[in-house]
C-alpha positions as CSV (number, residue, x, y, z in Angstrom):
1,X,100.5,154.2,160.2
2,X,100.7,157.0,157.6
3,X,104.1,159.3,157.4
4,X,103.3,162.6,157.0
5,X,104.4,163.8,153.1
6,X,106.5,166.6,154.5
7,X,108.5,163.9,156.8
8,X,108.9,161.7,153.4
9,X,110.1,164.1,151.4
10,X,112.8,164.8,154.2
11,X,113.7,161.6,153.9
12,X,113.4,160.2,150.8
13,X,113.9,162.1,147.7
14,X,112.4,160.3,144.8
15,X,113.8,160.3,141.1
16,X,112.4,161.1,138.0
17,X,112.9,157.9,137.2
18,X,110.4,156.2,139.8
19,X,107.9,158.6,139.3
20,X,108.3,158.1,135.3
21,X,107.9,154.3,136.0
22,X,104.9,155.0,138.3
23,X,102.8,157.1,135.6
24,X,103.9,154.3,133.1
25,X,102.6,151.3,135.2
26,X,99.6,154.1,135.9
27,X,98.9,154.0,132.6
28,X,98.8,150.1,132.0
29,X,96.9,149.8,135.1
30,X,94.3,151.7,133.7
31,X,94.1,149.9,130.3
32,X,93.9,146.7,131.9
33,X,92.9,143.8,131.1
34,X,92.9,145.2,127.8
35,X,94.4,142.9,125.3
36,X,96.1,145.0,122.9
37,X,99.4,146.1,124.3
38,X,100.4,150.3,124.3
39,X,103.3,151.2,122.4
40,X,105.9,153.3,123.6
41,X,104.9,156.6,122.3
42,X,101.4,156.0,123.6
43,X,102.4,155.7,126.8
44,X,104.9,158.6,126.8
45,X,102.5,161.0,125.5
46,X,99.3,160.3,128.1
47,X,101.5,161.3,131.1
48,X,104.5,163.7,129.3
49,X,107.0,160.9,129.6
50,X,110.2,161.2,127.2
51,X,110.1,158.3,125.0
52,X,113.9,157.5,124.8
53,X,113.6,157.4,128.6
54,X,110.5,155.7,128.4
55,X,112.0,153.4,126.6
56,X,115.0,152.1,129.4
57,X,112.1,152.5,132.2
58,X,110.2,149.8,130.9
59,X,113.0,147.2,130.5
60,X,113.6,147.4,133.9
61,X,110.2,147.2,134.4
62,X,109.8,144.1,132.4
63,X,113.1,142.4,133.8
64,X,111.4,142.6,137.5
65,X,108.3,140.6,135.9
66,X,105.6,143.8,136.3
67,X,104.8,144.4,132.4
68,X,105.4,142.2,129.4
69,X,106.0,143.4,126.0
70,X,104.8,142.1,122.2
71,X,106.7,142.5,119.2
72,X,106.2,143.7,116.0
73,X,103.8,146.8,114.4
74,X,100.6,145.7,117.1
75,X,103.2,145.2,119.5
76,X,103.6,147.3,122.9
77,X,103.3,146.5,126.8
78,X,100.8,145.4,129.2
79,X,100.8,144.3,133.0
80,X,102.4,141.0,133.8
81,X,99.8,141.2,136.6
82,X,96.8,142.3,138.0
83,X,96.9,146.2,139.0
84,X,95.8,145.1,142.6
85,X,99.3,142.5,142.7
86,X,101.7,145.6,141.8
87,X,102.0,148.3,144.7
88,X,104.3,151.0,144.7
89,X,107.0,149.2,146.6
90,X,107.4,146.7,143.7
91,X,107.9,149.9,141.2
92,X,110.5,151.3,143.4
93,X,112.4,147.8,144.1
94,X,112.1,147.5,140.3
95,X,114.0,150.7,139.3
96,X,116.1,151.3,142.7
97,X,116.6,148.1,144.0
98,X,114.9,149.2,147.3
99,X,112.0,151.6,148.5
100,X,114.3,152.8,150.9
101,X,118.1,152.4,151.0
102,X,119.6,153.0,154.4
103,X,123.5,152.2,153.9
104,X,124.6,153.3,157.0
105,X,122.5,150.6,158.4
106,X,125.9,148.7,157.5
107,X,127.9,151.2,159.1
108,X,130.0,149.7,162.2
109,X,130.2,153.5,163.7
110,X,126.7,154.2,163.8
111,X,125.0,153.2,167.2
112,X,123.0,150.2,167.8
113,X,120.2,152.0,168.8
114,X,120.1,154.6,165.9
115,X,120.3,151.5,163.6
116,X,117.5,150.2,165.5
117,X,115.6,153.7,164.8
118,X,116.3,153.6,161.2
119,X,115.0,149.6,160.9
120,X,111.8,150.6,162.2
121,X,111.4,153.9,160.2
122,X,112.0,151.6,156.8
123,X,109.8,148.8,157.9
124,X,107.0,151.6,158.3
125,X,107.9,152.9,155.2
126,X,108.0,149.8,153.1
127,X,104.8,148.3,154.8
128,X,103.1,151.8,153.0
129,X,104.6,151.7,149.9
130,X,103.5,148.0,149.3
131,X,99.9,148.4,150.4
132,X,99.7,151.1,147.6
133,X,98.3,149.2,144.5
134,X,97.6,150.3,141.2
135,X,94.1,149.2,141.7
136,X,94.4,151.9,144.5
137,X,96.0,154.6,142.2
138,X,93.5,153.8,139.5
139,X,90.5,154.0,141.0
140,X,91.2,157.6,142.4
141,X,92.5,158.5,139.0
142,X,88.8,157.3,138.0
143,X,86.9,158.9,140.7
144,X,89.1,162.1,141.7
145,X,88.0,163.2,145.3
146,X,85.7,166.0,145.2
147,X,87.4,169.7,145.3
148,X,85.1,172.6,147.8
149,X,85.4,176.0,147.1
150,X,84.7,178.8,149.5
């Protein structure tokens, strides 16, 4: 069951700082299983990420087991896994610590039933973000879908 993008963007507003991490990983994704690691600045500069963000983005990134990083002058970051193991729930777990935080789900004035609403809605919503791969993401960037003029 897909959610319609206007609905989403109702009810989720992303941050700059998933969508950074999702170009980042985007761009790892698309360099795997390539054995020399990106640097920073690489990175940064294929999808008009700040650097210094960049930099913070990818810690987290690394801390939640997605990317590793190698040291010194050759050194840089690849995927920790396969792009068709890392979905787009995993990113925004990584940087938010959910794909979708509902904290009035804890609320003892909010009605059973609207609770019940807003479980489904986030089950639904986290089943799609987690069957969103990179694998997914890469292959369109590889093969855009074909654009018909009139």
């Amino acid at each position: 069951m897909l959610i319609s993008t206007k609905f989403s963007k109702l009810l989720m507003k992303s941050s700059i700082k998933a969508d950074y991490a999702c170009r980042a990983m985007e761009v790892l994704a698309l360099h795997h299983p390539g054995v020399e690691p990106l640097c920073i600045d690489e990175i940064a500069k294929q999808r008009s990420i700040p650097a210094n963000y960049l930099v913070q983005i990818l810690l987290e990134l690394k801390r939640n087991g997605l990317i590793k990083s190698r040291r010194g002058k050759a050194g840089g970051y690849v995927l920790a896994r396969s792009p068709q193991e890392i979905s787009l729930g995993d990113i925004l777990r990584a940087i938010h610590g959910a794909v979708l935080d509902l904290p009035h789900l804890t609320d003892a004035t909010c009605p059973e039933e609207i609770k019940r609403a807003w479980r489904r809605l986030k089950t639904v919503i986290e089943n799609e973000a987690d069957s969103i791969t990179f694998d997914k993401i890469c292959a369109e960037a590889r093969h855009p879908a074909s654009m018909y003029h009139i």
